[in-house]
C-alpha positions in Angstrom: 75.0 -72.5 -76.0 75.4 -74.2 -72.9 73.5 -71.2 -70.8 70.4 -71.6 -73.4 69.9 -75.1 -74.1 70.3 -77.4 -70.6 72.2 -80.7 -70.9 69.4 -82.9 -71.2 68.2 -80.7 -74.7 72.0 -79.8 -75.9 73.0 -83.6 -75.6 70.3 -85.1 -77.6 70.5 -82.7 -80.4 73.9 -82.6 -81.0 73.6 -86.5 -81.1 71.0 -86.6 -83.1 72.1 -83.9 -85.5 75.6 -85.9 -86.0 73.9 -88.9 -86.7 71.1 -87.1 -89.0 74.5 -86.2 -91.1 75.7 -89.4 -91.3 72.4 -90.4 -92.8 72.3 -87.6 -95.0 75.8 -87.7 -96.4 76.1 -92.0 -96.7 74.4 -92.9 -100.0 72.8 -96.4 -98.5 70.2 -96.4 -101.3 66.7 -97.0 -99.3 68.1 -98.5 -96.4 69.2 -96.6 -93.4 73.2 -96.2 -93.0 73.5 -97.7 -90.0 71.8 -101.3 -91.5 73.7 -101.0 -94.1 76.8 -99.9 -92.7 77.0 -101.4 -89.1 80.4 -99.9 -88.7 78.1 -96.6 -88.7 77.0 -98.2 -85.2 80.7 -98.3 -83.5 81.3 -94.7 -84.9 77.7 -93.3 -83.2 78.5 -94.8 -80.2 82.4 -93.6 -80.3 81.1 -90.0 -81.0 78.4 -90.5 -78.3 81.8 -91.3 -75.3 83.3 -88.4 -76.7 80.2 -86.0 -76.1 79.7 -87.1 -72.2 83.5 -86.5 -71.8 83.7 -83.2 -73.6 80.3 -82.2 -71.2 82.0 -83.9 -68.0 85.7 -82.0 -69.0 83.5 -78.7 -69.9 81.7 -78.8 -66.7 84.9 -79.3 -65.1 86.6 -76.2 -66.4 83.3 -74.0 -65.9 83.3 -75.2 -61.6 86.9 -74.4 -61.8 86.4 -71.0 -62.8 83.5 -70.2 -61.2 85.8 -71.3 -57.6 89.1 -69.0 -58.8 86.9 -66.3 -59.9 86.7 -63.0 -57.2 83.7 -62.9 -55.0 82.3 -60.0 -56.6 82.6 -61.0 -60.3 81.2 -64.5 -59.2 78.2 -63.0 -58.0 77.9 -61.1 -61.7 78.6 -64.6 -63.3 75.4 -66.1 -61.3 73.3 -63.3 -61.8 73.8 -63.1 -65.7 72.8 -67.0 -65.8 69.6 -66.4 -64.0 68.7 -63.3 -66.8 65.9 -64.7 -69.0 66.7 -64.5 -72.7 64.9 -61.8 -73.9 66.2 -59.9 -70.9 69.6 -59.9 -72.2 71.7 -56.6 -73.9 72.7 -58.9 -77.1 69.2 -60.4 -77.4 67.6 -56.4 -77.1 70.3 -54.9 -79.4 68.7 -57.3 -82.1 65.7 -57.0 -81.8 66.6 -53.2 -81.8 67.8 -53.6 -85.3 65.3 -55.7 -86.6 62.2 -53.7 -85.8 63.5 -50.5 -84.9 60.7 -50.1 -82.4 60.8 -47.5 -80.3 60.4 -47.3 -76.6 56.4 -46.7 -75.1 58.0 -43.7 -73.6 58.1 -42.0 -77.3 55.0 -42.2 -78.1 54.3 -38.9 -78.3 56.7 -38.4 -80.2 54.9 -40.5 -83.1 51.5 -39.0 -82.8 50.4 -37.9 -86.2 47.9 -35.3 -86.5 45.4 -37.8 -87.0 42.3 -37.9 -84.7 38.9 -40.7 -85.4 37.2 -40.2 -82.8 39.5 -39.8 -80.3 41.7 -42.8 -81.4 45.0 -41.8 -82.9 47.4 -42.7 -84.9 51.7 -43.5 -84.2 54.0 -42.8 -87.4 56.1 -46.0 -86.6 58.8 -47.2 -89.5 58.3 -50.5 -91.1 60.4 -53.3 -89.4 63.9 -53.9 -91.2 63.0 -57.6 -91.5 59.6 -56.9 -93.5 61.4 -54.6 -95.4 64.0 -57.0 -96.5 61.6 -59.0 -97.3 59.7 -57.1 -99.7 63.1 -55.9 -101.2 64.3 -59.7 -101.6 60.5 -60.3 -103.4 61.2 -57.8 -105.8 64.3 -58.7 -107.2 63.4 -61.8 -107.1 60.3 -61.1 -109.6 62.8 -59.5 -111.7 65.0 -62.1 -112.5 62.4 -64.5 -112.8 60.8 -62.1 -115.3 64.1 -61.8 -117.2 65.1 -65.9 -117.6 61.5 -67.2 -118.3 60.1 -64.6 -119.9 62.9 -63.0 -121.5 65.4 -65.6 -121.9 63.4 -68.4 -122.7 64.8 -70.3 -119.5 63.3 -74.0 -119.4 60.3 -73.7 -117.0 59.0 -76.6 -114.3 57.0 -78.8 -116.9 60.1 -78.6 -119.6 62.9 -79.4 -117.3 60.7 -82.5 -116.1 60.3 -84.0 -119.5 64.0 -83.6 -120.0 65.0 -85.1 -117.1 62.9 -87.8 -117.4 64.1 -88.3 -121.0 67.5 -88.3 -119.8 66.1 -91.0 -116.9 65.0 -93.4 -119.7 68.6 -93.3 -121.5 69.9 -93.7 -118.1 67.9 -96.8 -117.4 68.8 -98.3 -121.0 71.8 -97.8 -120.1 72.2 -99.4 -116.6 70.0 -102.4 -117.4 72.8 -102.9 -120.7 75.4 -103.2 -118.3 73.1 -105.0 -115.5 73.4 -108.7 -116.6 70.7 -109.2 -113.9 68.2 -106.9 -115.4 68.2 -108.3 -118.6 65.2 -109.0 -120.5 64.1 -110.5 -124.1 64.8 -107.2 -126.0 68.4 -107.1 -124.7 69.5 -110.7 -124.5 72.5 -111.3 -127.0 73.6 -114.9 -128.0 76.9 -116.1 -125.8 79.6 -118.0 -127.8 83.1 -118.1 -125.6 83.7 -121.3 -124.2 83.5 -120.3 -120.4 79.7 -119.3 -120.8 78.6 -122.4 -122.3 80.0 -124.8 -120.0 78.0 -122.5 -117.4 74.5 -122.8 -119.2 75.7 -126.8 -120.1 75.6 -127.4 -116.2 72.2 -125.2 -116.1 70.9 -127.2 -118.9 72.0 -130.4 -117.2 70.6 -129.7 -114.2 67.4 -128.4 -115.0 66.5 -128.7 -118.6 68.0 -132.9 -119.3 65.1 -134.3 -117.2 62.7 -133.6 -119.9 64.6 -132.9 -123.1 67.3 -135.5 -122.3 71.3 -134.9 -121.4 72.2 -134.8 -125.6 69.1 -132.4 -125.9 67.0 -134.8 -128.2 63.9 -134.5 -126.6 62.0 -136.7 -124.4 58.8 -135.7 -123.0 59.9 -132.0 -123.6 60.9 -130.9 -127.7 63.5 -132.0 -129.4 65.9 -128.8 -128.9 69.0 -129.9 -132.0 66.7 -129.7 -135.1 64.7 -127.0 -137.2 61.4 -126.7 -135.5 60.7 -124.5 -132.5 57.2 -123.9 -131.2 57.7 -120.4 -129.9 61.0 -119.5 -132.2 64.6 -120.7 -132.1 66.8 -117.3 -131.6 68.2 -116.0 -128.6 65.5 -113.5 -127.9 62.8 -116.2 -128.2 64.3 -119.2 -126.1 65.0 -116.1 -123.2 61.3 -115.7 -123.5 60.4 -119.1 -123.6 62.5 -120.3 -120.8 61.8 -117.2 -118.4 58.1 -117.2 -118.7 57.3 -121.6 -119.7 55.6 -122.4 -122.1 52.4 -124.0 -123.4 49.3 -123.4 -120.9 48.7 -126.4 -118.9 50.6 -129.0 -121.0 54.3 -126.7 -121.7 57.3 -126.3 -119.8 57.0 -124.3 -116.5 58.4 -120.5 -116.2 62.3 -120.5 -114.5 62.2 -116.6 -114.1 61.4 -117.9 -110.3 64.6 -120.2 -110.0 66.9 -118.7 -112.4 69.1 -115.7 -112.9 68.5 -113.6 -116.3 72.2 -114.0 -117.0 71.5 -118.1 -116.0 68.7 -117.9 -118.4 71.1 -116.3 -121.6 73.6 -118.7 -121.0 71.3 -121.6 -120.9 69.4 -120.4 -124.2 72.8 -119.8 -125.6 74.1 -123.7 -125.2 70.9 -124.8 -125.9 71.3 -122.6 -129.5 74.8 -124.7 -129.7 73.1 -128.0 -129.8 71.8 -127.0 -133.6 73.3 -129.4 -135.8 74.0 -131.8 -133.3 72.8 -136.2 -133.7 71.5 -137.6 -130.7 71.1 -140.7 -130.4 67.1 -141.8 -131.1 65.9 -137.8 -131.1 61.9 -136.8 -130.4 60.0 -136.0 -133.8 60.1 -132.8 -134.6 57.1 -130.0 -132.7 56.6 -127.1 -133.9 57.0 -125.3 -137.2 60.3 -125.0 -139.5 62.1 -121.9 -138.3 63.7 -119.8 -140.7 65.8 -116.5 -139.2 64.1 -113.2 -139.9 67.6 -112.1 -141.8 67.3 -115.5 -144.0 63.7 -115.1 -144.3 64.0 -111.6 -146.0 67.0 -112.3 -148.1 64.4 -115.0 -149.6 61.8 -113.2 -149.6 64.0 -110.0 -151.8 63.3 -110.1 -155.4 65.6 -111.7 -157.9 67.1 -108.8 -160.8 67.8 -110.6 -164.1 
């Protein structure tokens, strides 16, 4: 390698191939590895010392040779350096077996009986490589044929529609056990003790200014009785909360300040507060909210 490629084309390369592994092997999602990883940085420049002292020490061994080695052979050494690449026996011997040309000197040897107008023709064999080629194509072919014609093998547009089926169950999936990514279809109603306190001190901080500490409404709703203006489950206060409410006169959207899993706990305390007396509460806004499960049981006819 080092009689091909000079030091200032073999250094970069193997540098840059090492650190193009690195990048290819550390999942650092759509960030390169070394930004996410700066330790990548002290192990680039670790593997970069031990390169130049591998080339020096190389180098080294390669003038101590060349000075113990007998006048004559030395002479061989320096002549087989200067031998351009496609001048050399290994380089010919391939080339030998991959076309399986044959020397100008044979030519007429090859001369078919062929004659257009005094231009003739040379009975040369196909070259190895083309030929492997064409072999590769063809067995190729056939077991194409035979697993997506025969077999019934799932072809480009079917395997895309099931792996982006499989994407969408992997999404549900993630986002269910991604608090972050949570959204009004997954939201679920909190009840331990440790996530209410958590959306009480949300609620306190954000939501008592206008809807008062005890939740009894000031110049927001009152939030303890029966009416709601946009619904009173989980899934509606998540909406109403992460995206405000009323145009121009309703409460402003918190997606922008607060966490989805801040948003569920604060909907959650402020679901605890049913039931609840403050002191002087806001008239009721909105309309009498019944749950959809109450609503049908109501709604079911009565056997007698």
């Amino acid at each position: 390698m080092k009689k091909f490629f000079p030091i200032y084309v073999r250094g970069p390369l193997i540098f840059f191939g090492f650190f193009g592994l690195i990048e290819f092997f550390v999942d650092s999602g759509n960030r390169p590895a070394f930004v996410k990883y700066p330790i990548i940085i002290l192990i680039l420049f670790v593997f970069l010392v031990i390169q130049i002292a591998v080339e020096y020490m190389v180098s080294a061994v390669n003038n101590l040779i060349y000075h113990i080695t007998p006048e004559d052979k030395r002479n061989a050494f320096v002549a087989e350096d200067v031998v351009p690449l496609t001048q050399r026996k290994w380089f010919k011997r391939l080339m030998k077996r991959l076309t399986r040309s044959e020397p100008v000197e044979n030519n007429a040897l090859l001369l078919l009986d062929h004659n257009y107008d005094g231009i003739r023709e040379l009975d040369n064999k196909l070259p190895p490589w083309w030929l492997y080629l064409f072999y590769g194509g063809i067995i190729f072919g056939a077991f194409y044929l035979v697993r997506y014609e025969i077999l019934g093998a799932d072809d480009q547009e079917a395997e895309f529609s099931k792996e982006m089926a499989q994407a969408t169950i992997d999404i549900a999936e993630y986002r269910r056990h991604a608090p972050d990514l949570m959204d009004e279809e997954s939201v679920t109603q909190l009840t331990d003790g440790p996530s209410l306190d958590k959306g009480k001190a949300i609620f306190q901080t954000n939501c008592a200014a206008c809807h008062r500490a005890d939740g009894g409404g000031q110049i927001g709703p009152n939030l303890t009785d029966d009416h709601w203006i946009f619904g009173g489950d989980i899934r509606n206060l998540f909406h109403t909360i992460t995206n405000g409410g009323r145009d121009g006169k309703g409460m402003v959207s918190w997606k922008g300040t607060l966490k989805p899993t801040q948003i569920q706990q604060a909907a959650s305390y402020i679901l605890s507060l049913q039931g609840t007396h403050p002191k002087d509460p806001k008239a009721p806004d909105g309309d009498l909210w019944v749950r959809p499960e109450a609503k049908a049981s109501m709604d079911k006819p009565t056997v007698k």
